[in-house]
N, C-alpha and C positions, 0 to 999 in steps of 0.2 A: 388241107391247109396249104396254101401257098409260101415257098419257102422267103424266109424272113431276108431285106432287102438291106436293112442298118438296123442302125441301137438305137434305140429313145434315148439320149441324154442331154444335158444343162434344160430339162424344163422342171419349172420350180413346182415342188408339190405344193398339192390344195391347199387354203389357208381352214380347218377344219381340226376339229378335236382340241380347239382349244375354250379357254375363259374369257368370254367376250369383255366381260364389265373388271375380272381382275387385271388382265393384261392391258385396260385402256389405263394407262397411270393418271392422266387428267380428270376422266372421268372419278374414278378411285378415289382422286386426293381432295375432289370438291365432295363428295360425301362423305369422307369425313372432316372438311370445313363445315360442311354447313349440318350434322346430322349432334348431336348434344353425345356427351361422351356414352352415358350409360344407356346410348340406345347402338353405337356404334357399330357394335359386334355384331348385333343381332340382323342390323341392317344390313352389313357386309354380307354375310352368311347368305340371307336369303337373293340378294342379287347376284352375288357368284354362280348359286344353283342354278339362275337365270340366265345367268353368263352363260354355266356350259352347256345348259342346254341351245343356246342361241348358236354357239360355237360349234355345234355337231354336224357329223354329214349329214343325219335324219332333220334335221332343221332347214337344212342350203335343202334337202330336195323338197321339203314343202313347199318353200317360195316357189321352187323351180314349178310345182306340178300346180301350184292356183295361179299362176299365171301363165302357164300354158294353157289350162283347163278354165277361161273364161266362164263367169255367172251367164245363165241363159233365163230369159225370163219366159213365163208360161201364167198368157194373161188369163186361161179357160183349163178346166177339167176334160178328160175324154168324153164327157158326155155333155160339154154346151155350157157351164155351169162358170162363171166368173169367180178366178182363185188368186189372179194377180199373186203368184210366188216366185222368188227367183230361187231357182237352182244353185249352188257352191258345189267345186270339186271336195272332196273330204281335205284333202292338207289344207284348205280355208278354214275349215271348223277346227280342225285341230293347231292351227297357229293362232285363233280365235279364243280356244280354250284354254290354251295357254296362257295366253294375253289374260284374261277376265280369273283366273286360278292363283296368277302370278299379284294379283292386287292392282293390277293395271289401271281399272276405275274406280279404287276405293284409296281417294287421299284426303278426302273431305275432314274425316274425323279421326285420323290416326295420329301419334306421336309424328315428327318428320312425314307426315303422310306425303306431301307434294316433293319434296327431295327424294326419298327413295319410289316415288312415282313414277318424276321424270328421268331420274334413273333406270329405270326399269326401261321402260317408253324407247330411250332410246337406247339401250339395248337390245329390244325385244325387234326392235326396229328396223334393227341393221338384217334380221334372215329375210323379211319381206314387209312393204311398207304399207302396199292394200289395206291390209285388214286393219290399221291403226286408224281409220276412219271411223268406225262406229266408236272403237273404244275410244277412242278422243273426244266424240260425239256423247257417249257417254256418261265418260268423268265429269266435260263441262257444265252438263245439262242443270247439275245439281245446284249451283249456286241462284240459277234462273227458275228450278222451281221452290226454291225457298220464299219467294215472294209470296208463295200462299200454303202456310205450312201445313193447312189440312191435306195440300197434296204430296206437299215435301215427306209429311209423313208416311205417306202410302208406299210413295214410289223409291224413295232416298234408299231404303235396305234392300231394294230389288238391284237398286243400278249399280250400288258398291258392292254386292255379293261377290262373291268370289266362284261362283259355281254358273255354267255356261249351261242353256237350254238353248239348241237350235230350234226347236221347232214354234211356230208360233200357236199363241194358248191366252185363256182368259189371265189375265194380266194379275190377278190373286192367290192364282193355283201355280204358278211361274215361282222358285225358288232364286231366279236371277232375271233381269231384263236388259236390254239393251235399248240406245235413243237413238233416234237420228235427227236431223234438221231439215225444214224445206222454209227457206226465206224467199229466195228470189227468183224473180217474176220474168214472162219474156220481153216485157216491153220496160223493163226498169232494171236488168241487173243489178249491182250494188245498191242502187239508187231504191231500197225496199218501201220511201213514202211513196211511192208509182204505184205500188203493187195495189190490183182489182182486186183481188179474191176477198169475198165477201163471208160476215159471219153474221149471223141475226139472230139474238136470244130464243132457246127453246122454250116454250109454254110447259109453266110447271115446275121450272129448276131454273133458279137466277145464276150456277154458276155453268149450265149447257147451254153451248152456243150449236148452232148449224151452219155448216162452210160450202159456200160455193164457187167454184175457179178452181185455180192449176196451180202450179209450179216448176219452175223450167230445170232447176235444178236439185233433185231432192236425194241427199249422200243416207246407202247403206239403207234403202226402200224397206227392207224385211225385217229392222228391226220392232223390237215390240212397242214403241213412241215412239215421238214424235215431236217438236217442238217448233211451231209454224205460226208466220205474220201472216195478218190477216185483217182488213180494217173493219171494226163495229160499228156501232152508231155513233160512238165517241172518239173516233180515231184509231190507228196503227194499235192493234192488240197483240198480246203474246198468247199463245193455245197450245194445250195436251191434246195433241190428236194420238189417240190408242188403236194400233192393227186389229183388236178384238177387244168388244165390248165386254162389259163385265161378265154380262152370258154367257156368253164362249161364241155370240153370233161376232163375224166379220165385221167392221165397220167398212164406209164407202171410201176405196184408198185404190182407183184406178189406175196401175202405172199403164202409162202410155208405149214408153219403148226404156231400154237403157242406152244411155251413150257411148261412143264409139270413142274412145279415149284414147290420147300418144303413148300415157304411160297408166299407170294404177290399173291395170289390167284386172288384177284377182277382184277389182273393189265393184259392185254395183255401183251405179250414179245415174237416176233416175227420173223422167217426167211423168208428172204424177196432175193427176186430176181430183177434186172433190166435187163433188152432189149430193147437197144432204149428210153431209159428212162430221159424225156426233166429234164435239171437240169437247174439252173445258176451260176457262180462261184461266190465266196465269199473271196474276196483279191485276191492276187498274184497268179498265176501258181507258185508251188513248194514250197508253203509258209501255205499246208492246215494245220498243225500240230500247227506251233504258230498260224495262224487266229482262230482256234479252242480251245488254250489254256484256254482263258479266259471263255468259257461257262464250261468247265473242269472244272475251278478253282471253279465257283461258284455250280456245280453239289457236288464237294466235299463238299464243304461249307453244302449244303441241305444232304449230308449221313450223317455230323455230326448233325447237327437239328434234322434231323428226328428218329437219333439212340437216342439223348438225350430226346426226343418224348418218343419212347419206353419205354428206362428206366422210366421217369418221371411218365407214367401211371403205370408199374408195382410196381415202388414203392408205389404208391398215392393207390393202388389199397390192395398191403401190409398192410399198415399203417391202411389203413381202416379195412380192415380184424382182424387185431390185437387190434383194438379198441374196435368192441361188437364183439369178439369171448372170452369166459370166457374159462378155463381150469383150473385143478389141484387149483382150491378153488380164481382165480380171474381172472382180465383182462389179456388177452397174453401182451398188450403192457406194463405192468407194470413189467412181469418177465423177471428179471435181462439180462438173456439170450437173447430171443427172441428182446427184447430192443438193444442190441449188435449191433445183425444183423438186425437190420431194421436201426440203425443209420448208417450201415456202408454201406448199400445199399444207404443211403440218401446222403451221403456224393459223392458218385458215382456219383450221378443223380445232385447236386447243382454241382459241377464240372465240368460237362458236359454241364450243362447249360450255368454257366456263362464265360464259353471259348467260346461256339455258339454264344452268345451276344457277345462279347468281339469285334470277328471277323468281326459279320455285321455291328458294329460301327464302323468299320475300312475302312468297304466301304464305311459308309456313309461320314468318311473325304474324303477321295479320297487325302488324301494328298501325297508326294512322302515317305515320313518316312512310312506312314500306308502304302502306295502299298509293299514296303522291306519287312515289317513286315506281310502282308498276303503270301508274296509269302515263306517262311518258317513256317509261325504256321498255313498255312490249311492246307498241307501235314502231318505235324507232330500230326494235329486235328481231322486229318480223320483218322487216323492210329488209333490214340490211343481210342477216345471217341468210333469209330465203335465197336472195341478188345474189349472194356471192355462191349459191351450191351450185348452178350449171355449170360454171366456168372449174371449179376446182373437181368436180366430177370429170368432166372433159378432158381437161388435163392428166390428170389419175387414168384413166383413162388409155390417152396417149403414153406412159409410161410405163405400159403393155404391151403397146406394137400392136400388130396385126393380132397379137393373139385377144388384147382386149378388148377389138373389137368384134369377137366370134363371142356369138351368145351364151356358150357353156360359161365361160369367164363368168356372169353374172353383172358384169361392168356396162352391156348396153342395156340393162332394165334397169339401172342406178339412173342410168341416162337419159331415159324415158320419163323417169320418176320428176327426176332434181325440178323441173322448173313449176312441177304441181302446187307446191307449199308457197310460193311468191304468188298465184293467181288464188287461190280458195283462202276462203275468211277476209276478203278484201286483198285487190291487187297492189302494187305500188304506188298508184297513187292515193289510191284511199288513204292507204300507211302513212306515206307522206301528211297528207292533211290530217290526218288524225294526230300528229306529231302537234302538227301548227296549232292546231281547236286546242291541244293539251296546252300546250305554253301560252295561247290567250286567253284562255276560259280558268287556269287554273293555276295559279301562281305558285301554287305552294309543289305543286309536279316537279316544277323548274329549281325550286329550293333544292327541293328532295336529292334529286340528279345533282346537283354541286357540291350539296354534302357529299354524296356517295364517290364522285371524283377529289372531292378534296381531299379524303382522306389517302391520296396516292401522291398528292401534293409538291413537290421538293425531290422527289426522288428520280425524276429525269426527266431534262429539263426540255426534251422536245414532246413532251405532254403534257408540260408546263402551258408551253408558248401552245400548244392545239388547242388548248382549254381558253389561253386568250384571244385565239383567234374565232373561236366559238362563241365568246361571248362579244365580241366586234360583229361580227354576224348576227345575231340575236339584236341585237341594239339598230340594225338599222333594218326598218318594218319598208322601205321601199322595195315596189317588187317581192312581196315576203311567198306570195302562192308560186309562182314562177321558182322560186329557189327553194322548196319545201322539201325535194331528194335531197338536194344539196346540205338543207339542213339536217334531214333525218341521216343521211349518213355520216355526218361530222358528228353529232350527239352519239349514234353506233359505234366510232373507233373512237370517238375520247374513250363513254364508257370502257369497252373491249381492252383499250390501254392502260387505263388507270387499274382495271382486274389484274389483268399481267403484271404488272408491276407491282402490284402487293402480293400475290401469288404464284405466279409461276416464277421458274430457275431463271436466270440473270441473261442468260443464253437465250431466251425465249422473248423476254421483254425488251430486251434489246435489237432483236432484229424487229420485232414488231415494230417499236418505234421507233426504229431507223428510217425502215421503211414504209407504213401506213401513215405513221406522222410525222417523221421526218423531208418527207418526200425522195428517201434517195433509195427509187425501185425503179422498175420501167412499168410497161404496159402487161408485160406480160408475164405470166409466172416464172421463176428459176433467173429472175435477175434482183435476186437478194446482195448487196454489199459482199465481196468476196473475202473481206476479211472478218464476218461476223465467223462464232462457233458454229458453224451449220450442222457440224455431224454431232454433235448433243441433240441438238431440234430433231433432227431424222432419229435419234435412238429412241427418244423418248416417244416420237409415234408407232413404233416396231410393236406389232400383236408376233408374240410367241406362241408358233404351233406346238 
């Protein structure tokens, strides 16, 4: 061994061994806002165990090892024989098990099902983000196949199971299943009324169709469904397409190649082909776009969790960093500066949060006022919380130094990651206009959303004046497509504002809307007002190892 040259010191230990979901206070404090008292405990309980497992070194090395150990596909058998399966390193199956054991896609029909979901989701989230593709893929599927409850029936207690089967198997003998999606087409991305791929009623069975065409982009190819547009004779349909028939024979689910991705490494995302490909419809001929809405809706719902996922570790991971890293004669988190910008990174991340929660308690009403009110602020929620994760990862990031830019950190796969959740389930402009179609097509959206801000009303008065400048905007329809970011993100920080301000510490809401609504920030992070509380904001994002 070569003799020793210096001493390792001021480098901060691992953020590891700790409780991901009790240490995150924001997180914590909207579950128990939105979770009903006599379920509270129980729900704590079981997301802490979630927590420490999330928080362990054997957790941070899964991520590490399914995204180093990329899916490889294997379209053929050693002997010629077409098997289209993709290969996972083992920590994919086992962050995967975890995920589907933990309750991950069973919120459907639980007490608080969707709060301690999302809860979960973005906990689970933060060791590695790949695999939260199926399971989001999932959880979603289920509202979209309740449109035809003989299927809802079949499949509903496969996909909320709690028990993980890798391998793929006739779909009755499976004690758990997993979905994926394949919507869009090469010559229509977003635009899914483009899409060719054809389906023509099987002879003999009015609800089997036969599929033929592609798909450009089809997430988490190996799960057992499928839920794929495809036009009938009646227009744009929704269809179960099953990896194995009832028999245990294959169906025809050609993938082509996998994609070669910046980030989501551990994830397969796949081009996939049909010929002959047994489906079954899901609602009406001509009606696939809204039967399909509603798994959309909650897909978006999971880009925003999972982006606020992201941020949440890059800040936790910040914060930590700046706690035992010493410089220029003390703690970084004490200097005035570096303090700025880790409060105004936090401020990011508790905003993002408590909009994610906000949302999935909204499912859990289920009432008509909350449905109005999710079908405007997850559009305007996915747009904004996705936008703002590159920039606050980057930064996070930067608050590392050279160190967080070396791979061990785990801060350039955050990185990699962050901008995934603004392009999948519709990019920003989709978002965008999906805001606009909500406040013209749907009045009572737009009610919804001003009750939900009014109730924050009076209590400060620069999201007072945000709220009337929003509705000045809103009132003049000139140019209204041209300005539909502009809109989707003003309706994003009132919302986010008015939360803060009934919820979070004074310290919090105050610098928010000082500076997202007051305008008095700059361009760039760590130019928070100097005389706001900053080091409360910074305390209250600090994960204790």
């Amino acid at each position: 061994m070569a003799p020793s040259t210096h001493t390792v010191t001021n480098q901060p230990p691992p953020l590891v061994g700790h409780d991901v979901f009790t240490t995150d206070r924001v997180l914590a404090e909207a579950v128990d806002r939105h979770t009903a008292p006599e379920l509270v405990d129980g729900v704590r309980e079981e997301l802490a165990e979630l927590g420490r497992s999330a928080g362990s070194a054997q957790a941070r090395e899964w991520g590490f090892q399914a995204n180093e150990n990329p899916p490889r596909l294997r379209t053929h058998d050693r002997y010629g024989h077409r098997i289209d399966e993709v290969e996972f390193h083992p920590a994919w199956h086992r962050l995967l098990g975890k995920a589907v054991s933990a309750g991950l896609t069973d919120a459907w029909g639980r007490p608080a099902g969707h709060v301690r979901r999302a809860a979960g989701f973005l906990v689970w989230s933060q060791v590695e983000a790949g695999h939260g593709c199926p399971v989001s893929m999932t959880h979603a599927a289920v509202p979209a196949l309740r449109a035809d409850p003989a299927l809802a029936a079949e499949w509903e207690p496969r996909l909320t199971s709690h028990v993980y089967e890798r391998e793929l198997g006739s779909p009755g003998r499976k004690p758990g299943a997993l979905f994926g999606m394949a919507m869009t087409e090469k010559q229509g991305g977003s635009d899914v009324r483009a899409n060719t791929t054809a389906a023509v009623p099987a002879a003999g069975d009015g609800g089997a169709y036969l599929l033929t065409g592609h798909k450009w982009f089809c997430s988490a190819p190996m799960s057992d469904g499928f839920l794929v547009l495809a036009q009938a004779p009646d227009g744009p349909t929704c269809f179960l397409v099953p990896r194995v028939l009832a028999d245990g024979e294959r169906n025809v689910f050609a993938i082509q190649r996998l994609k070669d991705k910046l980030g989501n490494r551990s994830n397969a995302s796949a081009e996939v082909e049909f010929d002959g490909t047994r489906a079954r419809r899901v609602g009406d001929e001509g009606r696939g776009v809204r039967t399909i809405i509603e798994m959309v809706a909650a897909t978006r719902l999971d880009c925003a969790i999972g982006s606020a996922a992201l941020m949440r570790q890059a800040v936790a991971q910040a914060v930590h960093h700046a706690t035992y890293r010493r410089a220029f004669g003390g703690e970084l988190i004490d200097k005035p500066l570096m303090r700025n910008v880790l409060a105004d990174l936090a401020l990011e991340s508790e905003a993002a949060t408590t909009l994610a929660m906000r949302l999935a308690a909204a499912y859990d009403s289920d009432t008509e006022e909350e449905r109005a009110f999710l079908r405007l602020a997850v559009p305007a929620a996915k747009y904004w919380v996705t936008k703002r994760c590159t920039p606050v990862v980057a930064e996070a990031l930067e608050c590392l130094g050279g160190n967080g830019y070396v791979e061990e950190s785990g801060l350039p796969r955050l990185l990699r990651e962050s901008p995934l959740n603004s392009i999948w389930e519709g990019s920003g402009n989709v978002q965008a206009l999906d805001v606009l179609r909500a406040l013209q097509r749907e009045p009572q959206a737009l009610n919804a959303f001003l009750q939900e801000v009014g109730r924050a009303r009076g209590a400060d008065h620069r999201l007072d004046r945000a709220i009337r400048d929003l509705l000045t905007e809103l009132a003049d329809l000139d140019g209204i497509e041209a300005r539909a970011r502009r809109v989707a993100e003003r309706i994003a920080l009132v919302l986010q504002g008015s939360l803060l301000v009934r919820w979070a510490p004074p310290e919090v809401a105050d610098a928010f809307c000082a500076s997202r609504l007051g305008g008095d920030w700059g361009t760039a992070f760590g130019t928070l007002p100097h005389t706001l509380d900053l080091g409360s904001v910074v305390d209250r994002a600090r994960a204790a190892a």
